[in-house]
C-alpha positions as CSV (number, residue, x, y, z in Angstrom):
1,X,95.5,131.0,102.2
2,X,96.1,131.0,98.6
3,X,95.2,133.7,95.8
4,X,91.6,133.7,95.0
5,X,90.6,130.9,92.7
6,X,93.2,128.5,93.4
7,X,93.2,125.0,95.8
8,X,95.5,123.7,98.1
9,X,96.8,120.8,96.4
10,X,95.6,117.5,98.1
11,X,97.3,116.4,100.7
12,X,98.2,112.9,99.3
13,X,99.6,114.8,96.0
14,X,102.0,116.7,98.8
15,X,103.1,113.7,100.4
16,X,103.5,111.1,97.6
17,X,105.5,113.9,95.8
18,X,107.7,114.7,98.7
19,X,108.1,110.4,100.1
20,X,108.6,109.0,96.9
21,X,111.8,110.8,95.6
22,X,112.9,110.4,99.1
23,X,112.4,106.8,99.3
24,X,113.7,106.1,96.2
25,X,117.0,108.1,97.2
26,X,116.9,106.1,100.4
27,X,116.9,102.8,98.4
28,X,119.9,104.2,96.1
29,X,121.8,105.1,99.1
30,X,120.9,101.7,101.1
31,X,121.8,99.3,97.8
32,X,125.1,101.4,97.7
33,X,126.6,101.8,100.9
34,X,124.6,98.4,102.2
35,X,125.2,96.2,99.1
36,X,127.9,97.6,97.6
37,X,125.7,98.6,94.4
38,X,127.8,101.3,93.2
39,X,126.5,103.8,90.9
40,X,127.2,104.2,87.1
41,X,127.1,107.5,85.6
42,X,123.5,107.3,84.5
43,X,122.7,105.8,87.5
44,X,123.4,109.4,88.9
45,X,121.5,111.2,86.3
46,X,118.8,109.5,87.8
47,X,119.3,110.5,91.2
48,X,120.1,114.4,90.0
49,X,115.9,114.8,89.3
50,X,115.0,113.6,92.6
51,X,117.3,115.5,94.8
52,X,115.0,118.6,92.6
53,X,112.0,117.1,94.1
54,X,112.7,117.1,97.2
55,X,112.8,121.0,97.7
56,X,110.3,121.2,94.9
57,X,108.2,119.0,97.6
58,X,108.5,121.1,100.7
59,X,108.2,124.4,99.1
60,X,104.8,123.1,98.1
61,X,103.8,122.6,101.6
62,X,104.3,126.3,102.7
63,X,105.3,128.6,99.2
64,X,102.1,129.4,97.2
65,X,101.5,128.9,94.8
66,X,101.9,125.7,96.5
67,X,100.3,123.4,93.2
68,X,103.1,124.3,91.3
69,X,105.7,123.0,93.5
70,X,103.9,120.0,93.8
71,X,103.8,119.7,90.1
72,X,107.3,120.8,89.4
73,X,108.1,118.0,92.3
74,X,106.1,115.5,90.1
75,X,107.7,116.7,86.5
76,X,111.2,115.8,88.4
77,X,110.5,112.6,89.3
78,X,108.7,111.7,86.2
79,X,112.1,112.8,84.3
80,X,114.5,110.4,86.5
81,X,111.7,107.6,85.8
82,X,112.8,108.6,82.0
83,X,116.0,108.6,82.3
84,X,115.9,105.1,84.2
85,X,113.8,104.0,81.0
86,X,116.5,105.1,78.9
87,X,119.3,103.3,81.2
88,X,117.0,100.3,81.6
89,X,116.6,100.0,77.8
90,X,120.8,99.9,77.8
91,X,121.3,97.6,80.1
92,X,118.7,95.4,78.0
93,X,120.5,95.8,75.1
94,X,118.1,97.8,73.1
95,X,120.1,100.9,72.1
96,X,123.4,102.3,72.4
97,X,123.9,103.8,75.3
98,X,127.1,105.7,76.8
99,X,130.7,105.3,76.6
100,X,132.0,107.2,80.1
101,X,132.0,104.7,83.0
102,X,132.2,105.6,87.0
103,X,134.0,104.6,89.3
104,X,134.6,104.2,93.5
105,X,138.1,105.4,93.9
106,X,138.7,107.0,97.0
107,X,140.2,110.0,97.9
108,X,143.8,109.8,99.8
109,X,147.0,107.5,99.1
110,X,148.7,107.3,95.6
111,X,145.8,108.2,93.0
112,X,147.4,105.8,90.2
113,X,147.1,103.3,92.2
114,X,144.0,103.6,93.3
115,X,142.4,104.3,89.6
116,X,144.3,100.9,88.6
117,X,142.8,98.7,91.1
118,X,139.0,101.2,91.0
119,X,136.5,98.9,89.9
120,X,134.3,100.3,86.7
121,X,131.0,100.5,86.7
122,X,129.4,99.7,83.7
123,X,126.1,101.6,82.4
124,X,125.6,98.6,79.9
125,X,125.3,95.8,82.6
126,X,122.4,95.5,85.5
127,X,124.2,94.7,88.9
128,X,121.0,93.5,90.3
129,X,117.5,92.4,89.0
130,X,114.5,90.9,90.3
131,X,112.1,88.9,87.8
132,X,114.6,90.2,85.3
133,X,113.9,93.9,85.7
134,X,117.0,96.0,86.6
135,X,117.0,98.9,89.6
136,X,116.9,101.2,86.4
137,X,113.7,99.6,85.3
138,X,112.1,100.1,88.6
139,X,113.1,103.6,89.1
140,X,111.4,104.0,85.7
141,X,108.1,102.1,86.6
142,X,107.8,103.3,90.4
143,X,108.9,107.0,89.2
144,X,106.7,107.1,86.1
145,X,103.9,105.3,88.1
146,X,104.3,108.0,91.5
147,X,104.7,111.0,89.2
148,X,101.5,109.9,87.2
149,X,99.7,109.4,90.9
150,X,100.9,112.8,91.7
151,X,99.3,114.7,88.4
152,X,95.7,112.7,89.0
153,X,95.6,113.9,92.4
154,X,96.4,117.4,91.5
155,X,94.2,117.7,88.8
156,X,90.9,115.1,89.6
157,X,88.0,117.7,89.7
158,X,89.8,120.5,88.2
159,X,87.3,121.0,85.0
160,X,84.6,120.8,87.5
Protein backbone atom coordinates (compact mmCIF):
# COMPACT_ATOMS: atom_id res chain seq x y z
CA UNK A 1 0.00 0.00 0.00
CA UNK A 2 1.01 3.44 -0.57
CA UNK A 3 1.90 6.36 2.02
CA UNK A 4 -1.15 7.64 3.69
CA UNK A 5 -3.03 10.08 1.52
CA UNK A 6 -2.05 9.02 -1.76
CA UNK A 7 -4.07 6.61 -4.62
CA UNK A 8 -3.02 4.02 -6.63
CA UNK A 9 -3.12 5.50 -10.01
CA UNK A 10 -5.93 3.90 -12.17
CA UNK A 11 -5.37 1.16 -13.77
CA UNK A 12 -6.13 2.31 -17.32
CA UNK A 13 -3.57 5.37 -16.64
CA UNK A 14 -0.90 2.30 -15.92
CA UNK A 15 -1.64 0.51 -18.85
CA UNK A 16 -2.13 3.25 -21.58
CA UNK A 17 1.10 4.75 -20.23
CA UNK A 18 3.11 1.49 -20.38
CA UNK A 19 1.13 0.02 -24.24
CA UNK A 20 1.34 3.16 -25.91
CA UNK A 21 5.05 3.92 -26.02
CA UNK A 22 5.43 0.29 -26.59
CA UNK A 23 3.19 0.18 -29.47
CA UNK A 24 4.34 3.06 -30.98
CA UNK A 25 8.10 1.55 -30.73
CA UNK A 26 6.56 -1.63 -32.21
CA UNK A 27 5.18 0.38 -35.24
CA UNK A 28 8.79 2.18 -35.58
CA UNK A 29 10.51 -1.01 -35.58
CA UNK A 30 7.83 -2.86 -37.96
CA UNK A 31 7.82 0.23 -40.68
CA UNK A 32 11.70 -0.20 -40.39
CA UNK A 33 12.77 -3.52 -40.57
CA UNK A 34 9.25 -4.59 -42.44
CA UNK A 35 9.07 -1.55 -44.95
CA UNK A 36 12.32 -0.52 -45.09
CA UNK A 37 11.30 3.04 -43.47
CA UNK A 38 14.57 3.90 -42.15
CA UNK A 39 14.93 6.35 -39.55
CA UNK A 40 16.27 9.98 -39.87
CA UNK A 41 17.99 11.51 -37.06
CA UNK A 42 14.92 13.10 -35.60
CA UNK A 43 13.14 10.29 -36.22
CA UNK A 44 15.26 8.81 -33.35
CA UNK A 45 14.88 11.70 -31.10
CA UNK A 46 11.48 10.65 -31.10
CA UNK A 47 11.99 7.18 -30.20
CA UNK A 48 14.71 8.21 -27.29
CA UNK A 49 11.40 9.54 -24.98
CA UNK A 50 9.58 6.44 -25.36
CA UNK A 51 12.24 3.91 -24.55
CA UNK A 52 12.06 6.42 -20.95
CA UNK A 53 8.58 5.38 -20.69
CA UNK A 54 8.70 2.22 -20.77
CA UNK A 55 10.62 1.75 -17.40
CA UNK A 56 8.91 4.89 -16.27
CA UNK A 57 5.71 2.54 -16.91
CA UNK A 58 6.65 -0.51 -14.99
CA UNK A 59 8.21 1.06 -12.10
CA UNK A 60 4.73 2.61 -11.70
CA UNK A 61 3.14 -0.73 -11.42
CA UNK A 62 5.24 -1.88 -8.33
CA UNK A 63 7.68 1.43 -7.08
CA UNK A 64 5.63 3.88 -4.97
CA UNK A 65 5.11 6.41 -5.32
CA UNK A 66 3.69 4.60 -8.20
CA UNK A 67 1.59 8.10 -9.67
CA UNK A 68 4.74 9.60 -10.38
CA UNK A 69 6.07 6.95 -12.59
CA UNK A 70 2.99 6.98 -14.29
CA UNK A 71 3.24 10.66 -14.77
CA UNK A 72 6.90 10.76 -15.57
CA UNK A 73 5.90 7.80 -18.16
CA UNK A 74 3.15 10.23 -19.61
CA UNK A 75 5.64 13.56 -19.61
CA UNK A 76 7.94 11.14 -21.92
CA UNK A 77 5.65 10.41 -24.23
CA UNK A 78 4.05 13.69 -24.38
CA UNK A 79 7.79 15.04 -25.25
CA UNK A 80 8.40 12.49 -28.33
CA UNK A 81 4.71 13.66 -29.53
CA UNK A 82 6.60 17.19 -29.47
CA UNK A 83 9.38 16.47 -30.92
CA UNK A 84 7.32 14.60 -33.86
CA UNK A 85 5.40 18.01 -34.08
CA UNK A 86 8.54 19.70 -34.55
CA UNK A 87 9.76 17.04 -37.31
CA UNK A 88 6.33 16.95 -38.73
CA UNK A 89 6.30 20.76 -39.15
CA UNK A 90 9.86 20.19 -41.27
CA UNK A 91 8.83 17.75 -43.25
CA UNK A 92 5.85 20.21 -44.09
CA UNK A 93 7.91 22.84 -44.89
CA UNK A 94 7.09 25.24 -42.16
CA UNK A 95 10.49 25.85 -40.42
CA UNK A 96 13.97 25.09 -40.80
CA UNK A 97 14.76 22.20 -39.46
CA UNK A 98 18.25 20.22 -39.31
CA UNK A 99 21.16 19.90 -41.40
CA UNK A 100 22.78 16.20 -40.07
CA UNK A 101 21.19 13.37 -42.04
CA UNK A 102 21.31 9.37 -41.08
CA UNK A 103 22.04 6.81 -42.59
CA UNK A 104 21.83 2.52 -42.86
CA UNK A 105 25.35 1.62 -43.48
CA UNK A 106 26.32 -1.50 -42.14
CA UNK A 107 28.93 -2.58 -40.24
CA UNK A 108 31.68 -4.97 -41.97
CA UNK A 109 33.42 -4.80 -45.53
CA UNK A 110 35.29 -1.58 -46.79
CA UNK A 111 33.55 1.39 -44.81
CA UNK A 112 34.04 3.92 -47.95
CA UNK A 113 32.34 1.95 -49.84
CA UNK A 114 29.72 1.30 -47.95
CA UNK A 115 29.17 5.26 -46.84
CA UNK A 116 29.18 5.94 -50.83
CA UNK A 117 26.52 3.64 -51.84
CA UNK A 118 24.47 4.35 -47.86
CA UNK A 119 21.33 5.85 -48.70
CA UNK A 120 20.56 9.31 -46.65
CA UNK A 121 17.80 9.77 -44.87
CA UNK A 122 16.43 12.98 -45.07
CA UNK A 123 14.68 14.77 -41.91
CA UNK A 124 13.09 17.36 -44.46
CA UNK A 125 11.13 14.73 -46.57
CA UNK A 126 8.09 12.24 -45.19
CA UNK A 127 8.84 8.64 -46.51
CA UNK A 128 5.30 7.76 -45.96
CA UNK A 129 1.92 9.57 -45.29
CA UNK A 130 -1.60 8.71 -45.13
CA UNK A 131 -4.32 11.53 -45.89
CA UNK A 132 -1.21 13.64 -46.08
CA UNK A 133 -0.05 13.32 -42.58
CA UNK A 134 3.59 11.98 -42.10
CA UNK A 135 4.54 9.03 -39.40
CA UNK A 136 6.06 12.25 -37.53
CA UNK A 137 2.61 13.82 -37.51
CA UNK A 138 1.05 10.79 -36.00
CA UNK A 139 3.59 10.10 -33.42
CA UNK A 140 2.72 13.78 -32.47
CA UNK A 141 -1.18 13.33 -32.45
CA UNK A 142 -1.33 9.66 -31.06
CA UNK A 143 1.56 10.68 -28.45
CA UNK A 144 0.10 14.09 -27.54
CA UNK A 145 -3.46 12.50 -27.61
CA UNK A 146 -2.18 9.12 -25.18
CA UNK A 147 -0.17 11.31 -22.91
CA UNK A 148 -3.12 13.81 -22.50
CA UNK A 149 -5.47 10.43 -21.75
CA UNK A 150 -2.84 9.43 -19.29
CA UNK A 151 -2.88 12.94 -17.11
CA UNK A 152 -6.99 12.85 -17.09
CA UNK A 153 -6.99 9.57 -15.68
CA UNK A 154 -4.46 10.32 -13.18
CA UNK A 155 -5.83 13.32 -12.01
CA UNK A 156 -10.09 13.08 -12.64
CA UNK A 157 -11.29 13.39 -8.96
CA UNK A 158 -8.19 14.59 -7.48
CA UNK A 159 -9.67 18.18 -6.12
CA UNK A 160 -12.48 16.11 -4.83
Amino acid sequence: MEQTGTRSPPPAAQWLALLLPAALLGGAYIAQYGFGLYPCEMCWWQRYPHFLALPFAVLGFFVPPRRLWILLAALSVFGSGLIGAFHAGVEYGWWEGLTACATTVSSGGDALEAIMKAPVIRCDQAPWTLLGVSLAGFNFLVSCGGAALVFILLFRGKRA
